[in-house]
Backbone bond lengths (Angstrom), bond angles and torsions (degrees), N, CA, C in turn:
res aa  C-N    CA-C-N  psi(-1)  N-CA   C-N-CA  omega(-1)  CA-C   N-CA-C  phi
1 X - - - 1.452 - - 1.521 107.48 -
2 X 1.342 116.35 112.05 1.386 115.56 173.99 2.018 116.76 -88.78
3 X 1.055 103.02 176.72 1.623 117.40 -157.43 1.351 91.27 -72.52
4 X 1.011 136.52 -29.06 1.775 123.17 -173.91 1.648 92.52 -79.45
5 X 1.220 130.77 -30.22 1.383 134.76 -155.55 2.283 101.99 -78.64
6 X 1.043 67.94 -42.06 1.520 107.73 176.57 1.951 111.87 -65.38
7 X 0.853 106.30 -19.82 1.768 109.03 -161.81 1.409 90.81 -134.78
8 X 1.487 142.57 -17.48 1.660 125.69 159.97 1.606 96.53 -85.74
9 X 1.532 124.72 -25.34 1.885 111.44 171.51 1.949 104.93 -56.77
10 X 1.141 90.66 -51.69 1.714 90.48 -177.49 1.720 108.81 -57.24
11 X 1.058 109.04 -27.12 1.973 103.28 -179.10 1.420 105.13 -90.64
12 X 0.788 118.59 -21.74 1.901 134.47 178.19 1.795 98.11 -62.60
13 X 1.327 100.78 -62.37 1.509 112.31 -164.51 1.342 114.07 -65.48
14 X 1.413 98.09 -34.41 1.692 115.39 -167.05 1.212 102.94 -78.91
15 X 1.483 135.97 -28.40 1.768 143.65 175.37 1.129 107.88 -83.12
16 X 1.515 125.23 -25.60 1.727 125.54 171.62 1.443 145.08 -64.12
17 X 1.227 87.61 -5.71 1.108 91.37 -161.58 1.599 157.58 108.29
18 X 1.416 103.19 -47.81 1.443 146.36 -152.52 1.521 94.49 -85.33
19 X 1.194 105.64 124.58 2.142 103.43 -178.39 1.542 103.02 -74.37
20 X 1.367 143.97 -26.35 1.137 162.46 -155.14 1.569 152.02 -165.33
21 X 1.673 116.33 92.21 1.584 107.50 -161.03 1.373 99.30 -114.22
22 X 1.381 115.12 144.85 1.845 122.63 179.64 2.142 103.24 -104.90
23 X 0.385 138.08 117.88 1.608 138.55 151.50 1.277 136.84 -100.25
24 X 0.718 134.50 109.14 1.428 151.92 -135.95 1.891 114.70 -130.95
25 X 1.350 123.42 101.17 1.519 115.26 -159.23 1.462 92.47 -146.86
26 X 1.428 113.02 117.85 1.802 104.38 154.42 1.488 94.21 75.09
27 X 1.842 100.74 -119.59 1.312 132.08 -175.01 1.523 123.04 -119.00
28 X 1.547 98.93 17.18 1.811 111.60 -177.15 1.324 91.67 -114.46
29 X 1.416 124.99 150.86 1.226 152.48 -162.32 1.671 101.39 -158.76
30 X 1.329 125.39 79.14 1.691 116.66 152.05 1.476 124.12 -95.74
31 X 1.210 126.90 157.47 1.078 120.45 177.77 1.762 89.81 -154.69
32 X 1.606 104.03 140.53 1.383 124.61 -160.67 1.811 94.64 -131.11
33 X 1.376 114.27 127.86 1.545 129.06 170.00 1.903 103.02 -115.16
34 X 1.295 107.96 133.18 1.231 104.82 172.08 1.845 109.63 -131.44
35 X 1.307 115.39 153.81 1.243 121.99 -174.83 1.311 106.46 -85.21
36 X 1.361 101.93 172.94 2.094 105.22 -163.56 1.514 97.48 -73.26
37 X 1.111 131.77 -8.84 1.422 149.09 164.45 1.478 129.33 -53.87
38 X 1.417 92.77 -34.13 1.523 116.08 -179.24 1.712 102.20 84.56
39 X 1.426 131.12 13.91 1.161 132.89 -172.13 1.757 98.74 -82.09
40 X 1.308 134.07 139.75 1.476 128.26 168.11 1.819 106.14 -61.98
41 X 1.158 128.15 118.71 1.837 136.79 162.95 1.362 110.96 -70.65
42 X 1.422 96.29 -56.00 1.995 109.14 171.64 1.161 133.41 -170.68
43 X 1.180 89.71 141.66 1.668 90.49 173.41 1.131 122.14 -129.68
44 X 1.160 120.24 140.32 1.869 127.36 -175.07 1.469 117.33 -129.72
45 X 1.242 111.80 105.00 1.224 138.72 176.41 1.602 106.32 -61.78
46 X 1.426 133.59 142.33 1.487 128.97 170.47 1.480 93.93 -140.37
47 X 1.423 119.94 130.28 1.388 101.03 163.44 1.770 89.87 -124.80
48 X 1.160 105.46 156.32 1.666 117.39 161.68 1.129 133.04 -114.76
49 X 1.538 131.58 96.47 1.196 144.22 170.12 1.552 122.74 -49.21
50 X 1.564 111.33 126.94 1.811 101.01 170.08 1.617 109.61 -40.44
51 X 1.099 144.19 150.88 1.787 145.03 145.70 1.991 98.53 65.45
52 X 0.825 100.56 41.05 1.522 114.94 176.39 1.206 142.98 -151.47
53 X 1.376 113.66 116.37 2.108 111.79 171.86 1.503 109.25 12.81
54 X 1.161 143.50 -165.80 1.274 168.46 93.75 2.088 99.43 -66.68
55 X 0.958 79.59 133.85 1.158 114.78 -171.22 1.561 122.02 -101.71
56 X 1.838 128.94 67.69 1.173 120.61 -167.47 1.989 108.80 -117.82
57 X 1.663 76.91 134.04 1.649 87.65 169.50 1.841 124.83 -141.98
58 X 1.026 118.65 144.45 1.367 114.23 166.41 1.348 110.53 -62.86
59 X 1.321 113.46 122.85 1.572 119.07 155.97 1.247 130.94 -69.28
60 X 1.297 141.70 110.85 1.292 127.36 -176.20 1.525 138.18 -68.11
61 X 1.821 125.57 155.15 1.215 81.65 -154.31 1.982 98.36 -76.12
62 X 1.624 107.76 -150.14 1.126 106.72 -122.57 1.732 82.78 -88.45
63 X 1.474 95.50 -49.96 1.400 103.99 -178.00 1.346 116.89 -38.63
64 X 1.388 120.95 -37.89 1.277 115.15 -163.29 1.611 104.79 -79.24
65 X 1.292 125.30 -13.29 1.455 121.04 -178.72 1.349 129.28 -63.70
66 X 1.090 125.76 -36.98 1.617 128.73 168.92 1.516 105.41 -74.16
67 X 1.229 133.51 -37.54 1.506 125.79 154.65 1.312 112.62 -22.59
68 X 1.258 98.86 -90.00 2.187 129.86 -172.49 1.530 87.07 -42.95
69 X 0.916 136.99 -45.67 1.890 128.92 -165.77 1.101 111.41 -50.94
70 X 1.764 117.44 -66.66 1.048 146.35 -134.93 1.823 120.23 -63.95
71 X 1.836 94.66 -46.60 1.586 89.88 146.89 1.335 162.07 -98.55
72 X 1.505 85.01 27.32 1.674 85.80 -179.85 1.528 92.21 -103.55
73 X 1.440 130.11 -17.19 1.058 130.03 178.02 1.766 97.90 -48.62
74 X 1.274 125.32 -66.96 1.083 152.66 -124.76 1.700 97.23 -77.57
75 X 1.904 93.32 -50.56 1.331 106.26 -166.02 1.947 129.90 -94.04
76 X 1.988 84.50 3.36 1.531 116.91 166.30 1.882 114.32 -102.24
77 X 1.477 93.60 2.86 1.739 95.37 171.66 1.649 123.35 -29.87
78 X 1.526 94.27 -73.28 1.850 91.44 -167.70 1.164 94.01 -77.02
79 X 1.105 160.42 1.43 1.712 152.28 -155.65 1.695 88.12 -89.91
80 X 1.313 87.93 153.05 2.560 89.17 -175.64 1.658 60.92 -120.98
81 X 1.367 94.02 150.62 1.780 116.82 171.96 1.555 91.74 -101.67
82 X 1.471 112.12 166.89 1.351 135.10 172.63 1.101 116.09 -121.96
83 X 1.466 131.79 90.56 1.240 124.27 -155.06 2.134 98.81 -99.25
84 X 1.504 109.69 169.16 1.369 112.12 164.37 1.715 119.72 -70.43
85 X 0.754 94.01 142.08 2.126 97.91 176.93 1.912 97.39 -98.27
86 X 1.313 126.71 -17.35 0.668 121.56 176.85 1.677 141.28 -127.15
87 X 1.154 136.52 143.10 1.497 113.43 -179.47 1.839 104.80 -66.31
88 X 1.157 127.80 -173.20 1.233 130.38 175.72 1.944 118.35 120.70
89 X 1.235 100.28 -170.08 1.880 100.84 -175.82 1.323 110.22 -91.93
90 X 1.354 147.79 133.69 0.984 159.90 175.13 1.474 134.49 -72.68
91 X 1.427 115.64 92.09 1.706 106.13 -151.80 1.563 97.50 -111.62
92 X 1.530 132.88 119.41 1.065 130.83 131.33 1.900 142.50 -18.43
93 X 0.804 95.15 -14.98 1.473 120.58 -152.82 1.873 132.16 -152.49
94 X 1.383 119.24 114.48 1.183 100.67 -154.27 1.750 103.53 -72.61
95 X 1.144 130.80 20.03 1.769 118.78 -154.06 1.792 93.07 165.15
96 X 1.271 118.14 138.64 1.435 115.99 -173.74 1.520 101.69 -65.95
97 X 2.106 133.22 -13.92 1.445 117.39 -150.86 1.675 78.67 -111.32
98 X 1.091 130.82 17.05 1.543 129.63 175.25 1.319 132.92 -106.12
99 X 0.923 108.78 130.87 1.885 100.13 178.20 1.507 130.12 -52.42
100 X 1.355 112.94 168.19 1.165 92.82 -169.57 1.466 105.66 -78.95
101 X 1.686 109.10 -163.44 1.532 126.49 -164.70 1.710 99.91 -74.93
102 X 1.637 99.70 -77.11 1.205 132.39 176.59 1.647 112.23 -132.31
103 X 1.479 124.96 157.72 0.385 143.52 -146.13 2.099 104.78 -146.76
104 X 1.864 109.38 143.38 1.796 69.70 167.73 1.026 127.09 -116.42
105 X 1.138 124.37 165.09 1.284 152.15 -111.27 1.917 137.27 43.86
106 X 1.548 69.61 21.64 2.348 91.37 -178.02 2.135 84.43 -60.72
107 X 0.990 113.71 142.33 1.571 115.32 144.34 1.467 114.63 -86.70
108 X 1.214 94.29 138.30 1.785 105.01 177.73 1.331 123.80 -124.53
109 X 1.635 124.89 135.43 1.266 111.20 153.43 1.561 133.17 -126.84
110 X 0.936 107.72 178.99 1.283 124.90 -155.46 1.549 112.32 -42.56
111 X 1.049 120.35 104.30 1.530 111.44 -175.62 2.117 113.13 107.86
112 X 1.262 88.52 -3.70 1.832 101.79 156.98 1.445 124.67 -66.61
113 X 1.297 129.11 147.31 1.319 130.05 -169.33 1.620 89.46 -97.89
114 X 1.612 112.19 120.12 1.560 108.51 144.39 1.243 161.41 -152.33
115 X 1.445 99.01 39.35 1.597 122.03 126.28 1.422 115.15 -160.13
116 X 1.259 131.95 -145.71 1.269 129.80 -167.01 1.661 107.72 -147.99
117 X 1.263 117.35 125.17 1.365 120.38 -169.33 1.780 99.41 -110.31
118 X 1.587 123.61 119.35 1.289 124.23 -166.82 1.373 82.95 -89.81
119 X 1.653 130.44 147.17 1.613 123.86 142.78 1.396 101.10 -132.44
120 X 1.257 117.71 133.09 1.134 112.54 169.51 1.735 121.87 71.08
121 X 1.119 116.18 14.10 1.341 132.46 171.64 1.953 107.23 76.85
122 X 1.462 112.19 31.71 0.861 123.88 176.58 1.620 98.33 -125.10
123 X 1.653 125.66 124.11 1.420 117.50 -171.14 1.525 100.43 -115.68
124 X 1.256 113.20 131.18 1.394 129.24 -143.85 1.602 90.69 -122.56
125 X 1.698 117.39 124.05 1.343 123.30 166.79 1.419 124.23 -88.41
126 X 1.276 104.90 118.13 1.929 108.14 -177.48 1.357 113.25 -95.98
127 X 1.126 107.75 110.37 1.418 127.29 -175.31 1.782 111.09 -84.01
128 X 1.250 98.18 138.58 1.984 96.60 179.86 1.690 107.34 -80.75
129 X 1.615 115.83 149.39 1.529 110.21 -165.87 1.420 74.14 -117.32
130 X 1.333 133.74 2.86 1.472 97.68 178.23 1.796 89.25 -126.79
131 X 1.709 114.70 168.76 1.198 123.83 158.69 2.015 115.14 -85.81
132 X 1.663 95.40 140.74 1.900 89.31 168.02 1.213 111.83 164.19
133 X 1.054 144.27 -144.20 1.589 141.63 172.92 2.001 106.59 -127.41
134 X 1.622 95.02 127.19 1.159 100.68 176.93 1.626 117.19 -57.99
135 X 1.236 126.50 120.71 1.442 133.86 -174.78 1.745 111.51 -94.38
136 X 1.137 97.17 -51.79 1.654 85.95 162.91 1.344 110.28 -166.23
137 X 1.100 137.32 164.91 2.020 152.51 -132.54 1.531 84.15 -133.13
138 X 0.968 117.21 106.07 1.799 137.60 -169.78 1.529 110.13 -75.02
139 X 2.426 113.33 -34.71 1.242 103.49 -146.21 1.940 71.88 -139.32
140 X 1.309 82.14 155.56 2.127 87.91 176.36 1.615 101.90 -101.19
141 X 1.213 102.27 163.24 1.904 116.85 -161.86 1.578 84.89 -63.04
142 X 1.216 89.79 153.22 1.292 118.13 154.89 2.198 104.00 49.53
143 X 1.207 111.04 53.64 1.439 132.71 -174.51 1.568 103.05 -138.56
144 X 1.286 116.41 136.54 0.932 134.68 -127.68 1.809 96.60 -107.64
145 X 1.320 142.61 145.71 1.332 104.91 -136.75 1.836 90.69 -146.33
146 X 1.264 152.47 163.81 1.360 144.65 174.20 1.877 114.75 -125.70
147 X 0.728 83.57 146.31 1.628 95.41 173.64 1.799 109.01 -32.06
148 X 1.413 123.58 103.12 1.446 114.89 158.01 1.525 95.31 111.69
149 X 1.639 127.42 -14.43 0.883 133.71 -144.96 1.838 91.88 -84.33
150 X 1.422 96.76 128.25 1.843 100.27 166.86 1.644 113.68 -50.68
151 X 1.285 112.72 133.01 1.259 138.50 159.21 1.434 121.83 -85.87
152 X 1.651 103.77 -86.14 1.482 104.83 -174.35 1.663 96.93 -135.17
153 X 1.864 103.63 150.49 1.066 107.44 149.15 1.770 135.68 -58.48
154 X 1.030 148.14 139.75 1.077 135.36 143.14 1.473 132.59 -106.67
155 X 1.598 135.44 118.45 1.028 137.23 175.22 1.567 112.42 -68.18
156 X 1.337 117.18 107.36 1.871 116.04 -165.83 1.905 100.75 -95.30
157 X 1.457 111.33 -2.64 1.701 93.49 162.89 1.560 110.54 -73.06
């Protein structure tokens, strides 16, 4: 269930009436409280990952989301993202007795290793296509990672 899927349940619930809905799917767990107002109070999202935390957050309500977006869009402009080419685990580090790849504020260029995506018990080195200084480390070691999914910022002045 993605976040748009997620934010017409909250406008659904919130026009219904209903003080309280639970949903329950797979490995998603939401549950939506609304005031006699019909205003959303809360909502708590759970999702459960195979070999992973539970995973809980308040969703915000809906209105406020294109707000909260808008400047980091703005203020991640010149930054080129580094996204994964691959699904798989996300390693900082080529070997637990090794240092890390990069680091941020490491400068990088083009054709540097920086980090290592395992899939399938094959550990795959991701090399940077652009030169610049790492601005910020998008995903934490050893987290589990999806196709397209941001990695790292890079600052290319």
């Amino acid at each position: 269930m993605d976040l748009k899927e997620i934010q017409n349940l909250i406008k659904f619930v919130a026009n219904s009436g209903v003080a309280e809905v639970k949903l329950e799917m797979d490995d998603v767990k939401i549950t939506i409280r609304t005031t006699l107002e019909g205003n959303v109070s809360e909502t708590t999202y759970v999702q459960q990952m195979p070999a992973q935390p539970v995973l809980q957050q308040a969703v915000a309500p809906v209105a406020a989301a294109p707000v909260a977006a808008a400047p980091a869009v703005i203020e991640n402009a010149h930054y080129i993202t580094i996204k994964s080419p691959i699904i798989g685990t996300f390693y900082r580090k080529p070997s637990p007795d090794k240092p890390l790849f990069v680091e941020v504020g490491s400068t990088i260029s083009k054709g540097d290793v920086l980090c290592v995506i395992e899939a399938m018990k094959l550990f795959n080195e991701i090399e940077s296509e652009v030169s610049g200084k790492i601005v910020k480390i998008l995903v934490d070691d050893m987290s589990p990672v999806e196709y397209d999914q941001p990695l790292f910022l890079v600052d290319p002045s």
